[in-house]
ROFI-160955 format. One record per residue: residue number from 1; residue in one letter; x, y, z of N, C-alpha, C in turn. Coordinates in steps of 0.05 Angstrom, whole numbers, padded with zeros to 5 digits. Example, Ala and Ser with C-alpha at 12.3 -4.5 7.8 and 13.67 -1.06 7.14 Angstrom:
// ROFI-160955
NODE   k r   n.xx   n.yy   n.zz  ca.xx  ca.yy  ca.zz   c.xx   c.yy   c.zz
NODE   1 A  00264 -00114  00156  00246 -00090  00156  00264 -00066  00156
NODE   2 S  00257 -00045  00142  00273 -00021  00143  00258  00001  00157
This chain:
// ROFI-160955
NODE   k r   n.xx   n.yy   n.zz  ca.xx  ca.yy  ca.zz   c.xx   c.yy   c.zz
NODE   1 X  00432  00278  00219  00443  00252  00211  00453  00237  00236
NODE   2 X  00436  00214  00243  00452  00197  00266  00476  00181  00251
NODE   3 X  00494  00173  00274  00513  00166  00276  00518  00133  00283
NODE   4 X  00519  00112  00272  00532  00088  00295  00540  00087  00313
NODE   5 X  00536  00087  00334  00562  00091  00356  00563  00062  00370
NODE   6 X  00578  00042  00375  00586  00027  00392  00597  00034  00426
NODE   7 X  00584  00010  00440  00593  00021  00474  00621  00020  00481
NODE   8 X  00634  00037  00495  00661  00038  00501  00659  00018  00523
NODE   9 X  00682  00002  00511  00692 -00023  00530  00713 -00017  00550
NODE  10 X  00718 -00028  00565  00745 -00015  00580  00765 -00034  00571
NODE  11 X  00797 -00021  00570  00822 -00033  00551  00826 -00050  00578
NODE  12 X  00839 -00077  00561  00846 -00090  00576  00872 -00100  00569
NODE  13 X  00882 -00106  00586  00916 -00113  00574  00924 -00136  00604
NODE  14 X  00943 -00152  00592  00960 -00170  00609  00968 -00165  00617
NODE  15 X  00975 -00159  00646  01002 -00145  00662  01001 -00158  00691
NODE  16 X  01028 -00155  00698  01032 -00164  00725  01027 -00141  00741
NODE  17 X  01017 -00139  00761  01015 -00117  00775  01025 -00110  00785
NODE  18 X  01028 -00072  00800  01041 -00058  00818  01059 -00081  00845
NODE  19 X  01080 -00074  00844  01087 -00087  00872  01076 -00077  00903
NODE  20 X  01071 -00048  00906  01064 -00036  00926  01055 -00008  00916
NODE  21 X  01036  00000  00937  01024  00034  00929  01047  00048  00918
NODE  22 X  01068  00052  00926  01087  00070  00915  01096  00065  00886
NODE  23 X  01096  00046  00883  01097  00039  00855  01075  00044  00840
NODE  24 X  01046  00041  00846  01022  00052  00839  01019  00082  00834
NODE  25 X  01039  00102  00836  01031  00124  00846  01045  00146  00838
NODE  26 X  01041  00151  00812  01056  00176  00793  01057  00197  00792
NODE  27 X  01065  00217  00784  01057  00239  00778  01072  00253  00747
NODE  28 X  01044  00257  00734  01054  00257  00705  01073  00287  00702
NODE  29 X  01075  00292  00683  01081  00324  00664  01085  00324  00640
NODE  30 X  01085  00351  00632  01078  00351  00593  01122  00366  00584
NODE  31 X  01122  00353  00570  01145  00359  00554  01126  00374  00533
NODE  32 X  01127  00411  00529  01118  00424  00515  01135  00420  00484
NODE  33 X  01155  00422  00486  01162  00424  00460  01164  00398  00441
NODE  34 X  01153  00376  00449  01144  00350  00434  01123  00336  00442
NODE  35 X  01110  00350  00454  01080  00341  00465  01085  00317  00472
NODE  36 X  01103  00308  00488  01104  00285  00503  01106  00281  00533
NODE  37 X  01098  00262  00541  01090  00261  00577  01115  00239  00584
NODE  38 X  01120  00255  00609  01144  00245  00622  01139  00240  00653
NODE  39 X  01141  00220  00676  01128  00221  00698  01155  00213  00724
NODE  40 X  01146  00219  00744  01162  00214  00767  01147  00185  00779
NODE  41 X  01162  00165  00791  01150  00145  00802  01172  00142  00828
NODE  42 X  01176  00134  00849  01182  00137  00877  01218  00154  00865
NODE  43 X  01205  00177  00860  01233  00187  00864  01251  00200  00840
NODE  44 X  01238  00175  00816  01259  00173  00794  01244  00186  00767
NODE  45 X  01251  00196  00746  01240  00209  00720  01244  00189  00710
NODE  46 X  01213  00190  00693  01220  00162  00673  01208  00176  00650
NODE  47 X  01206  00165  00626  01189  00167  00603  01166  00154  00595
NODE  48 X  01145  00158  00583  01121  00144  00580  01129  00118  00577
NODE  49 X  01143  00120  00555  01149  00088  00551  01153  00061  00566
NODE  50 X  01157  00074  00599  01168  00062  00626  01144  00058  00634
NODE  51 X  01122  00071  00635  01100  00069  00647  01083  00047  00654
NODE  52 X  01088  00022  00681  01077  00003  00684  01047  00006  00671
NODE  53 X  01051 -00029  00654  01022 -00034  00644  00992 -00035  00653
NODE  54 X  01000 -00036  00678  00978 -00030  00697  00968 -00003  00705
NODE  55 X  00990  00023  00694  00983  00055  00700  00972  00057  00670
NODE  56 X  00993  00045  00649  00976  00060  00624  00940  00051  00618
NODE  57 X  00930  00021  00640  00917  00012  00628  00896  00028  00648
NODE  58 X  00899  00043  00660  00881  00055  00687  00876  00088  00670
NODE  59 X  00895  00101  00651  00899  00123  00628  00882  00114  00613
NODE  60 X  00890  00092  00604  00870  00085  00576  00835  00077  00588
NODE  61 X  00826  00060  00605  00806  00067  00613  00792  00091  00616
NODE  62 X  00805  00112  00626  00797  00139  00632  00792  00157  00600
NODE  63 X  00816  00142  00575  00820  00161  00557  00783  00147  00543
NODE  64 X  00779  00123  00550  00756  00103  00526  00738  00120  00538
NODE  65 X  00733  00117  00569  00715  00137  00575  00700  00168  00569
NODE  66 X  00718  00178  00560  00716  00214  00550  00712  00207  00523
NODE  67 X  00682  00208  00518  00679  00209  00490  00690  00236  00475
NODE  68 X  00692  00267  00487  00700  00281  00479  00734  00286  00457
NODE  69 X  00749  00274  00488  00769  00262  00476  00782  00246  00462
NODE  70 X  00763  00224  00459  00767  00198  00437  00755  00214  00411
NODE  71 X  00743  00227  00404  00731  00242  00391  00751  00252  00373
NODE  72 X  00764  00273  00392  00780  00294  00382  00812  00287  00375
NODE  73 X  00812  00262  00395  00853  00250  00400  00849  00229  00366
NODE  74 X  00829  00211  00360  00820  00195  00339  00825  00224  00318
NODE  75 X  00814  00238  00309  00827  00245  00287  00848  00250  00282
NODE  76 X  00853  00252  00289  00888  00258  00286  00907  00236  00276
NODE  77 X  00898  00208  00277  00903  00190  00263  00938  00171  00277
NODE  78 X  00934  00175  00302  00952  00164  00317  00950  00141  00328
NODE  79 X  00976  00127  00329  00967  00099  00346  00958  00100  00373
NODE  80 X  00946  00087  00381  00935  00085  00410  00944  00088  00435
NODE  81 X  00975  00083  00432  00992  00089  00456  00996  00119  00454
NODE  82 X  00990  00125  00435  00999  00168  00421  00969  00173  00440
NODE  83 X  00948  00167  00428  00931  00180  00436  00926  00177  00469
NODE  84 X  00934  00155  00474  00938  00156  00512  00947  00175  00521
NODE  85 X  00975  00174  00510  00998  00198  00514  00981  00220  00517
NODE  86 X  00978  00230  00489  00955  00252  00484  00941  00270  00515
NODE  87 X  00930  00244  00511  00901  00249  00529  00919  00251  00560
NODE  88 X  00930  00240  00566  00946  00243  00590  00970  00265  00600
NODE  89 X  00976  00279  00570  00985  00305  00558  00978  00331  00572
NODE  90 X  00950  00328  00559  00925  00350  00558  00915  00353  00595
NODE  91 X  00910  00328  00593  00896  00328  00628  00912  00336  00649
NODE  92 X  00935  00313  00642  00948  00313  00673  00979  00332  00677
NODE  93 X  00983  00347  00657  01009  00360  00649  01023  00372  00671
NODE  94 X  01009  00390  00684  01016  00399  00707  01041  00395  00718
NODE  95 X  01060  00390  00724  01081  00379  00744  01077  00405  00770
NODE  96 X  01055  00392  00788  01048  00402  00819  01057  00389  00835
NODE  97 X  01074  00369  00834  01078  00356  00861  01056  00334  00872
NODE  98 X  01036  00339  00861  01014  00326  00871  01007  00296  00854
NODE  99 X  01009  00270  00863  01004  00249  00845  00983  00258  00817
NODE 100 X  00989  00242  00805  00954  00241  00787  00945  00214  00786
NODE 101 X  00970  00199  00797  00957  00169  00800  00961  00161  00827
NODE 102 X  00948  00161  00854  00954  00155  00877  00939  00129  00896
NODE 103 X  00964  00111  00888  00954  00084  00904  00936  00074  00886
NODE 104 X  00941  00079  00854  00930  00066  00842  00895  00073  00824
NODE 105 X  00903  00099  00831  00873  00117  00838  00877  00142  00823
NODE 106 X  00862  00143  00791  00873  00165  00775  00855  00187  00794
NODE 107 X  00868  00213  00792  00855  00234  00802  00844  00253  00775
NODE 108 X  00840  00277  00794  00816  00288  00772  00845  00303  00750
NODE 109 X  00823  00307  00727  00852  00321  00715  00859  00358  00725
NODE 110 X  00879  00360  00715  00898  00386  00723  00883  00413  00700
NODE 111 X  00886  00434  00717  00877  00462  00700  00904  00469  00674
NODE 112 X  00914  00446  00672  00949  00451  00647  00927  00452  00620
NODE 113 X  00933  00479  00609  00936  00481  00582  00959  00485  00562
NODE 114 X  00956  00479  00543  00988  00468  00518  00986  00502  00506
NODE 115 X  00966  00520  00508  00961  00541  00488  00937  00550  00488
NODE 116 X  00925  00576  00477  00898  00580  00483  00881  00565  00465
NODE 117 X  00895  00544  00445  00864  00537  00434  00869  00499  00443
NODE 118 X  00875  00503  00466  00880  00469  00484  00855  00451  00468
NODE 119 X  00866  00430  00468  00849  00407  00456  00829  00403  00477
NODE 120 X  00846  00402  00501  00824  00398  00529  00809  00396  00529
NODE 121 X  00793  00438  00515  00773  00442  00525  00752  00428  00508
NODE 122 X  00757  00411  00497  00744  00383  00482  00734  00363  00500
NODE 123 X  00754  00360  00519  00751  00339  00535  00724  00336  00558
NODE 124 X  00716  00309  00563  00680  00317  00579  00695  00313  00612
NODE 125 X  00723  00308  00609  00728  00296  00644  00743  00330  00650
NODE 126 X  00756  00346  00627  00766  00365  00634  00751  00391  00646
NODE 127 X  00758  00402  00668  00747  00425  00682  00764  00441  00688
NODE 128 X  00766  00466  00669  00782  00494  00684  00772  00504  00701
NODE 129 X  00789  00519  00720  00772  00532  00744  00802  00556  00760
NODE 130 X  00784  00577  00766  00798  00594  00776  00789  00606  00810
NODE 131 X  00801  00596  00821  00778  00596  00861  00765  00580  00850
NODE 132 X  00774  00553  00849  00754  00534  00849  00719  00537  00834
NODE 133 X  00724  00559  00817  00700  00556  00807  00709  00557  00770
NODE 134 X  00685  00541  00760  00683  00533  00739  00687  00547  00707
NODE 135 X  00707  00549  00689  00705  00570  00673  00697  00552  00652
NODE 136 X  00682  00576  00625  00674  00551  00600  00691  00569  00578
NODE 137 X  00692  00553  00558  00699  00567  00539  00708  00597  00530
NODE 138 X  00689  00613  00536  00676  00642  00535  00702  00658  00549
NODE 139 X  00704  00638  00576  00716  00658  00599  00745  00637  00599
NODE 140 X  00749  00629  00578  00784  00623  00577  00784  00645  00547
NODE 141 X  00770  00655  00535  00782  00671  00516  00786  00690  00530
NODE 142 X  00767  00704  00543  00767  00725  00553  00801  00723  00566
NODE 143 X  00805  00707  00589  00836  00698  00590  00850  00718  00579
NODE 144 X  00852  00704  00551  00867  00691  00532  00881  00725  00525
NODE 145 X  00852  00739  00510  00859  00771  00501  00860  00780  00521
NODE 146 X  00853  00783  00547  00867  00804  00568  00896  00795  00580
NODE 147 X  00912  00769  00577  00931  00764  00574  00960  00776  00556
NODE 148 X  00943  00779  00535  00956  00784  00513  00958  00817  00509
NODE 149 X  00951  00841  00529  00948  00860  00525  00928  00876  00509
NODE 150 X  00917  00864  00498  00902  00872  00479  00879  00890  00491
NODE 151 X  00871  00918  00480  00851  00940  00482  00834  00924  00480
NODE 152 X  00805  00931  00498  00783  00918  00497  00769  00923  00480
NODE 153 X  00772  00947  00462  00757  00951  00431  00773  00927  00415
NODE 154 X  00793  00923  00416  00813  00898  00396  00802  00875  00405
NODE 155 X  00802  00869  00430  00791  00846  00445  00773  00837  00438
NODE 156 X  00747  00855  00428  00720  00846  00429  00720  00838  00399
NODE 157 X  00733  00856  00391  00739  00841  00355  00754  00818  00350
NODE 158 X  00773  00813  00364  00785  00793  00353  00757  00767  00366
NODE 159 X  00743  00765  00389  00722  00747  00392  00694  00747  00378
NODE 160 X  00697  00775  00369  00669  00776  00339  00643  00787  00362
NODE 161 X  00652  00799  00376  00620  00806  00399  00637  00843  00400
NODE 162 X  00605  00852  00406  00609  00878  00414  00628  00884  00436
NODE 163 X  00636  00915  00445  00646  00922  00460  00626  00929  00483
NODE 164 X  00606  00919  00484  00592  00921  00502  00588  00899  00516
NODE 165 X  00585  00874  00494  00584  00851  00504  00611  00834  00520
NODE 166 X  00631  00845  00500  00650  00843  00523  00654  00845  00537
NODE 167 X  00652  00881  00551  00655  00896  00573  00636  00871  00593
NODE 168 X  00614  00869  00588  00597  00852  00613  00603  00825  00617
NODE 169 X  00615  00815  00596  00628  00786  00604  00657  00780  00618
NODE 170 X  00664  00804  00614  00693  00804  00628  00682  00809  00653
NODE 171 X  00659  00829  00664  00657  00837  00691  00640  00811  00705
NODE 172 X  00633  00791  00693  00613  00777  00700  00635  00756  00709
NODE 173 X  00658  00748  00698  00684  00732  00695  00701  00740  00717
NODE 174 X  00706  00773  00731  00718  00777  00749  00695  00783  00774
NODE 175 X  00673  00771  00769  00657  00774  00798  00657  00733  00797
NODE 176 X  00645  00714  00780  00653  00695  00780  00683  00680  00795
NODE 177 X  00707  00688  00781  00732  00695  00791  00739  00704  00817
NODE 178 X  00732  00723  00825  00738  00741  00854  00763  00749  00841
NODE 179 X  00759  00766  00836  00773  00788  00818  00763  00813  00814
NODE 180 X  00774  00823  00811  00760  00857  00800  00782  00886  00781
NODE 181 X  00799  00862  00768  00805  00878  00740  00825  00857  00729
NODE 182 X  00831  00861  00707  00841  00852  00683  00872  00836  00700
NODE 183 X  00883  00856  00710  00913  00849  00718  00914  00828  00743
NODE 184 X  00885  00824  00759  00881  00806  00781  00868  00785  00769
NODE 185 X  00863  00787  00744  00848  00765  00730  00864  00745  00716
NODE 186 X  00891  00764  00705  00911  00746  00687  00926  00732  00713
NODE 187 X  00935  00739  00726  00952  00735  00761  00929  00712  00765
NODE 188 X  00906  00710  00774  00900  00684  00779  00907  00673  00756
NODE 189 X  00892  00669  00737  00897  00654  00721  00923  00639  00708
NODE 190 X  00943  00655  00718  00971  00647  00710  00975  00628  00737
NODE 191 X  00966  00632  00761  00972  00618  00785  00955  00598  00781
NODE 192 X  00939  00590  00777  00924  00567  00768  00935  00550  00743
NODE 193 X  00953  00558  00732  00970  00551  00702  00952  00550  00684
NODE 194 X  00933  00571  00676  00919  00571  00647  00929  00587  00629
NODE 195 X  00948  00589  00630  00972  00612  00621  00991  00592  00600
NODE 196 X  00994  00588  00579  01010  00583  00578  01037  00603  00574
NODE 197 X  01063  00582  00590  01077  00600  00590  01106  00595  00576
């Protein structure tokens, strides 16, 4: 069954602009216990709600863009500033020190997940990665049950694949990784923040 789809426009809004780069130049974080994003701007904590019209409108471009996430943030049946939020939640949560908006210039999004079943990994702009290399789906569960202690006979059941098939996807995950067991696997991955913690 095809679908309708219309082309994503980019949001546009009225705003006066940034006074200077520093003012351009945020750095978000996720408030876990109300899924809300809270950001630093030269210095000071503010709340989304503060967020010059010219940063949310540079978010919201990025959010029209990711059909994944317009996808997935749209059902949920939120107003548009929620689903910005959302999307800016999921991506940029992190609190690293490191802008996510610099000089006006969204950067790529952050390895922050809310939980192991992250909306994120919905998202087409989102990329987990552990040494800089690429994890999909498969190899955040894997994560997820060797995190959680769980026996690799339990493991493989709770993901519905043999214990064989496990066994070789975990080893394929800690040669991918640069890793080479379970306890060097959760340790990156918690240092990369795919952990939630």
């Amino acid at each position: 069954m095809h679908t309708k789809t219309t082309p994503l426009k980019p949001f546009k809004q009225d705003f006066t602009t940034c006074e200077n780069d520093s003012e351009s130049t945020v750095e978000f974080f996720a408030i876990r216990k109300n899924m809300t994003v809270m950001f630093f701007q030269n210095g000071v904590c503010k709340r989304w709600e503060e967020l010059h019209p010219q940063l949310f409108t540079i978010m919201a471009n990025a959010y029209q863009k990711d059909a994944g996430a317009k996808q997935y943030l749209e059902s949920w049946n939120l107003n548009y500033n929620r689903q910005v939020e959302l999307f800016t939640y999921f991506g940029w949560g992190t609190l690293d020190h490191q802008p996510d908006i610099l000089n006006g210039v969204l950067q790529p999004c952050e390895n922050f997940r809310h939980g192991e079943d992250c909306p994120s990994v919905h998202f087409d702009t989102k990329e987990f990665t552990i040494n800089r290399q690429p994890l999909n789906k498969r190899d955040l569960q894997i994560i997820d049950v060797a995190a959680s202690g769980l026996s690799n006979l339990v493991a493989a059941e709770k993901l519905g694949i043999a214990i064989s098939t496990y066994n070789s996807q975990k080893a394929d995950l800690f040669k991918k990784t640069g890793t080479d067991n379970v306890v060097s696997l959760v340790m990156a991955a918690a240092k990369e923040k795919l952990i939630a913690s």
